[in-house]
C-alpha positions as CSV (number, residue, x, y, z in Angstrom):
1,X,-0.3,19.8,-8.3
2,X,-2.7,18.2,-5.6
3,X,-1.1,14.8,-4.2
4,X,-3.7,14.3,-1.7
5,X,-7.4,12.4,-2.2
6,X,-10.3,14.6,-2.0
7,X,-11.9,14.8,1.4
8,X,-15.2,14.9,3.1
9,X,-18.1,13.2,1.5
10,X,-16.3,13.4,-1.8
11,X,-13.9,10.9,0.0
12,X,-16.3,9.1,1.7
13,X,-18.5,8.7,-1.5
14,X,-14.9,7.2,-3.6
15,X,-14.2,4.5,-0.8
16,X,-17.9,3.3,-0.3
17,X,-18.2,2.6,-4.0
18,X,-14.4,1.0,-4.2
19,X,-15.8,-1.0,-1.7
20,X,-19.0,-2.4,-3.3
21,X,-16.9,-2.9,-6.2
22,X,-14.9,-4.9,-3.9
23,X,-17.4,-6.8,-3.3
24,X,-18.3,-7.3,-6.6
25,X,-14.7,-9.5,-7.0
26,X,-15.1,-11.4,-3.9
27,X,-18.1,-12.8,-5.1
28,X,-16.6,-13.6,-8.6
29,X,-13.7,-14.9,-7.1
30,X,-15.7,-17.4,-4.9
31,X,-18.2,-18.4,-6.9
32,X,-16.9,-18.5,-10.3
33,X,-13.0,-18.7,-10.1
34,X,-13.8,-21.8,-7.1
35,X,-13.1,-21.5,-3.3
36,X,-10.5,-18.2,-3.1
37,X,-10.7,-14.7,-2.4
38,X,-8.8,-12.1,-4.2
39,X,-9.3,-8.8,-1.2
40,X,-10.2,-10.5,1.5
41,X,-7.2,-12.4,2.9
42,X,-8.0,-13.0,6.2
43,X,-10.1,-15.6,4.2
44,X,-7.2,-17.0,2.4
45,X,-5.2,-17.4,5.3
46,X,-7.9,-19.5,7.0
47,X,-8.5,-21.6,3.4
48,X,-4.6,-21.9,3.3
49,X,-4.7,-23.6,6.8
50,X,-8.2,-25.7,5.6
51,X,-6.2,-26.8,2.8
52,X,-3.0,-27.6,3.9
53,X,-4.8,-30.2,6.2
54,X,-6.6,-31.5,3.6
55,X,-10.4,-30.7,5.1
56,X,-13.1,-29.2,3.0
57,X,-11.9,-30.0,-0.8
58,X,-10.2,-26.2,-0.2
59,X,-7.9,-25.8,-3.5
60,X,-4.2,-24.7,-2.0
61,X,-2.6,-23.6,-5.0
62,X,-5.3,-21.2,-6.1
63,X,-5.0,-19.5,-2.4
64,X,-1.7,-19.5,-2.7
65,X,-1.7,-17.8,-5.9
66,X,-4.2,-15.2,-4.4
67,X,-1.8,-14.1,-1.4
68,X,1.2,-14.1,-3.4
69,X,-0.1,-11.7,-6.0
70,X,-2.0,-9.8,-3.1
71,X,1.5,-9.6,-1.5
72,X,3.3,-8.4,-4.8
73,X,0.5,-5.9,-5.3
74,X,0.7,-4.3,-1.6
75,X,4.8,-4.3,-2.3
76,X,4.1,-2.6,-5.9
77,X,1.6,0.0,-4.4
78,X,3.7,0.8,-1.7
79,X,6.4,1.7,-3.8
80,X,4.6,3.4,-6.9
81,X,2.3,5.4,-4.6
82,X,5.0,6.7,-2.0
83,X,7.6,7.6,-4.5
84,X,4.9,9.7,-6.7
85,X,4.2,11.5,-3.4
86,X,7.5,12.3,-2.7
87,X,8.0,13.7,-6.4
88,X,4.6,15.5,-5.0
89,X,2.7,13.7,-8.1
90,X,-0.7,12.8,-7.5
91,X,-0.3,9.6,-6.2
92,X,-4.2,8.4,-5.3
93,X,-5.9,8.5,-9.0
94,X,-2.4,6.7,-10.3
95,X,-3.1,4.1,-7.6
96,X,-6.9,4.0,-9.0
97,X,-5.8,3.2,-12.9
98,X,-3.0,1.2,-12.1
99,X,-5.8,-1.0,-10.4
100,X,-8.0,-0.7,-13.5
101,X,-5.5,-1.5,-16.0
102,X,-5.1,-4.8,-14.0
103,X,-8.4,-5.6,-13.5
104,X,-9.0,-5.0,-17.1
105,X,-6.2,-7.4,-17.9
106,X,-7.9,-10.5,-15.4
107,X,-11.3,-9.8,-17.2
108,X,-9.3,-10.0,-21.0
109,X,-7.6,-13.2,-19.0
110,X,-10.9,-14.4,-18.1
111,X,-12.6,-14.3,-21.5
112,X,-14.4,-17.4,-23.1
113,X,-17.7,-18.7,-23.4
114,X,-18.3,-20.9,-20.7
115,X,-18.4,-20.2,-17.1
116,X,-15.2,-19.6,-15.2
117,X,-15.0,-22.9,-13.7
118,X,-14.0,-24.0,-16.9
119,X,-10.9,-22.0,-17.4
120,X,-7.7,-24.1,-17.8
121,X,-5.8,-24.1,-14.8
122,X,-3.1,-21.6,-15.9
123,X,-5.7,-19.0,-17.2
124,X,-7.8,-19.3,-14.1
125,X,-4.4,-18.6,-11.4
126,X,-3.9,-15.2,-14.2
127,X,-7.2,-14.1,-13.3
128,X,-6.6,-14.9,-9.9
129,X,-3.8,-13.6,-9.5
130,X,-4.4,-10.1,-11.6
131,X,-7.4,-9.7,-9.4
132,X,-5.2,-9.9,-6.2
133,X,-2.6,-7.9,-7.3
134,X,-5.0,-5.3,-7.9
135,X,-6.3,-5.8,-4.6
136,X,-2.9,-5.9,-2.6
137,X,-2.3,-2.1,-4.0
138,X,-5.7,-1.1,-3.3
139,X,-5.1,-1.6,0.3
140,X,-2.1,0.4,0.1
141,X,-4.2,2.8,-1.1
142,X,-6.8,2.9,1.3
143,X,-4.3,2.5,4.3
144,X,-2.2,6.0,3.3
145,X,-6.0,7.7,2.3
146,X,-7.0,6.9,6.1
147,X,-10.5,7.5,6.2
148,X,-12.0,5.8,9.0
149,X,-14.2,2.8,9.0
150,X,-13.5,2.6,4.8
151,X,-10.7,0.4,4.2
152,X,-12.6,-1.0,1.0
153,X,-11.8,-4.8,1.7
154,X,-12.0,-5.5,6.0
155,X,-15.8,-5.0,7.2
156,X,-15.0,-7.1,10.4
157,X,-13.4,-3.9,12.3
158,X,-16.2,-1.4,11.2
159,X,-19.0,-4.1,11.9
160,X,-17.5,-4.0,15.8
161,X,-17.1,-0.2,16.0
162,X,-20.8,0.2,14.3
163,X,-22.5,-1.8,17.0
164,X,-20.0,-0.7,19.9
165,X,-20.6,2.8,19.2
166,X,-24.1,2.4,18.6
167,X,-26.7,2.9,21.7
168,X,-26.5,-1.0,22.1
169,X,-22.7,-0.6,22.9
170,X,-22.4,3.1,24.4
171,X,-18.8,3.0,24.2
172,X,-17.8,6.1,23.7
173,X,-13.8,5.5,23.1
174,X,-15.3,3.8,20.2
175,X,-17.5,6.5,19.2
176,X,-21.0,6.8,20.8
177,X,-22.5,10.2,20.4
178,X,-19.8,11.5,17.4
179,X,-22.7,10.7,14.6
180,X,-20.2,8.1,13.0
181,X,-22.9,5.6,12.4
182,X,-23.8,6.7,9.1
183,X,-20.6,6.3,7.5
184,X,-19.8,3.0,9.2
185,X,-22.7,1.5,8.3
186,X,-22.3,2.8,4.4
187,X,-19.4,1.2,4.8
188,X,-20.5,-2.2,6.2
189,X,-23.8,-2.2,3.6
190,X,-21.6,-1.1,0.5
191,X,-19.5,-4.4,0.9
192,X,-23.0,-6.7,1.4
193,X,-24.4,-4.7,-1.9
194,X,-21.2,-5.5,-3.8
195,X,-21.2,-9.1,-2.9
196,X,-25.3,-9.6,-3.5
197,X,-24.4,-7.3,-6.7
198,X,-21.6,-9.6,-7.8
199,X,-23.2,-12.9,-7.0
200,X,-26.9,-11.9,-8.8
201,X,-25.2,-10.8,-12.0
202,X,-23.1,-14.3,-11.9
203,X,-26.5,-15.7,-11.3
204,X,-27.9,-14.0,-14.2
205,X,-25.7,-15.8,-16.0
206,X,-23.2,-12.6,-16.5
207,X,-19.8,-14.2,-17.6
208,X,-17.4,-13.3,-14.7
209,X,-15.0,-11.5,-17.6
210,X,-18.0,-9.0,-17.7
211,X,-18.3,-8.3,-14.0
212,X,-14.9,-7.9,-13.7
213,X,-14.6,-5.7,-16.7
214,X,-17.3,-3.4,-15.1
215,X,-15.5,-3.4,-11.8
216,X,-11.9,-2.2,-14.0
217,X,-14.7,0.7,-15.6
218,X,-15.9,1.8,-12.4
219,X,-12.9,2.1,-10.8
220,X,-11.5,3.9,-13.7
221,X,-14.2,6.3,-13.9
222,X,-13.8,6.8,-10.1
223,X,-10.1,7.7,-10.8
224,X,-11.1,10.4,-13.3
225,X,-13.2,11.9,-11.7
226,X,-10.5,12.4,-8.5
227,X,-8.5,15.5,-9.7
228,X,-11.5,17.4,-10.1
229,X,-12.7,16.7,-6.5
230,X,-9.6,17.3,-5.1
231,X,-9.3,20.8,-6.9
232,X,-12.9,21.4,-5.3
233,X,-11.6,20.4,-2.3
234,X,-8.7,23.0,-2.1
235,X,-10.6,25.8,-3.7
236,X,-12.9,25.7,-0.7
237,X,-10.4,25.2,1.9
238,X,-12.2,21.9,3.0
């Protein structure tokens, strides 16, 4: 049985839309859940500071919330994905529904009438806290698939290698004249479409459960859809 992600543009196609998704929940996270990010902890740990010294009405415990489940999640991935690849199990669409079936859960946690700002406290740090935990195993995931330039949740590195191997940069270490700009710029765009995605469909007046929910059904879809790539992929010795 395969163990291994598909590859090529199959690959390349998965992690662009895990990363709009990704998107998607930064934008609901932000904008609906107040002030915190569920994948993009660079964030947190710079709100975490903001708060801490008591500038810019930044909400501590929510961001603390985020990076603890975020941290949980990387420790759960880590563990669940490894061991199924050493029991040569095919570890990457596992990694996919696990991160549906949680993401499925913060949408059912998220569920009322109102907008999410309105949760009570306890509800609102679930959903938080479901979404990051999904999140922490879905770097995991993207760290051990390795495809360059698509980590799903950090744009800042491919944004630097897009214009520094571009013919504004020339650098060549970093990839001028390998015709890597396409997929670094997919990569870059897919996370601006998820957020604009995201924050029109909150704007829309989309209850956050609902975006969330589609995020848990694409990602799901995406995971089904994996053996079947991954066959292709070793039937044609790609």
């Amino acid at each position: 049985m395969s163990v291994e992600p598909p590859g090529g543009i199959a690959l390349t196609l998965i992690m662009v839309c895990l990363t709009v998704v990704t998107g998607m929940l930064d934008a609901v996270s932000f904008l609906a859940l107040g002030q915190v990010f569920t994948a993009t902890q660079t964030g947190n740990l710079l709100f975490l500071g903001f708060g801490i010294a008591g500038q810019g009405g930044v909400p501590v415990a929510a961001t603390v919330v985020s990076i603890g489940a975020f941290v949980l999640g990387a420790a759960l991935g880590a563990r669940v994905e490894s061991g199924l690849a050493r029991l040569r199990r095919p570890w990457f669409p596992v990694a996919l529904i696990t991160e549906a079936v949680m993401l499925a859960a913060a949408a059912a946690a998220a569920w009322q009438s109102g907008p999410g700002r309105g949760l009570p406290p306890g509800r609102r740090y679930a959903v938080i806290g479901l979404m990051a935990l999904a999140m922490g195993m879905r770097n995991v995931t993207a760290m051990r698939v390795s495809a360059p330039d698509l980590t799903t949740t950090v744009e800042t590195r491919a944004m630097t290698a897009l214009v520094s191997g571009s013919p504004v940069g020339r650098d060549k270490r970093l990839g001028y004249g390998r015709h890597l700009a396409g997929r670094r710029l997919a990569s870059v765009g897919a996370m601006f479409v998820g957020g604009l995605l995201g924050a029109g469909l909150l704007g829309l007046g989309t209850s956050p459960m609902l975006v969330i929910a589609l995020v848990a059904a694409t990602v799901a879809a995406t995971a089904f859809l994996v053996p079947g790539l991954a066959r292709r992929r070793t039937a044609t010795g790609n």
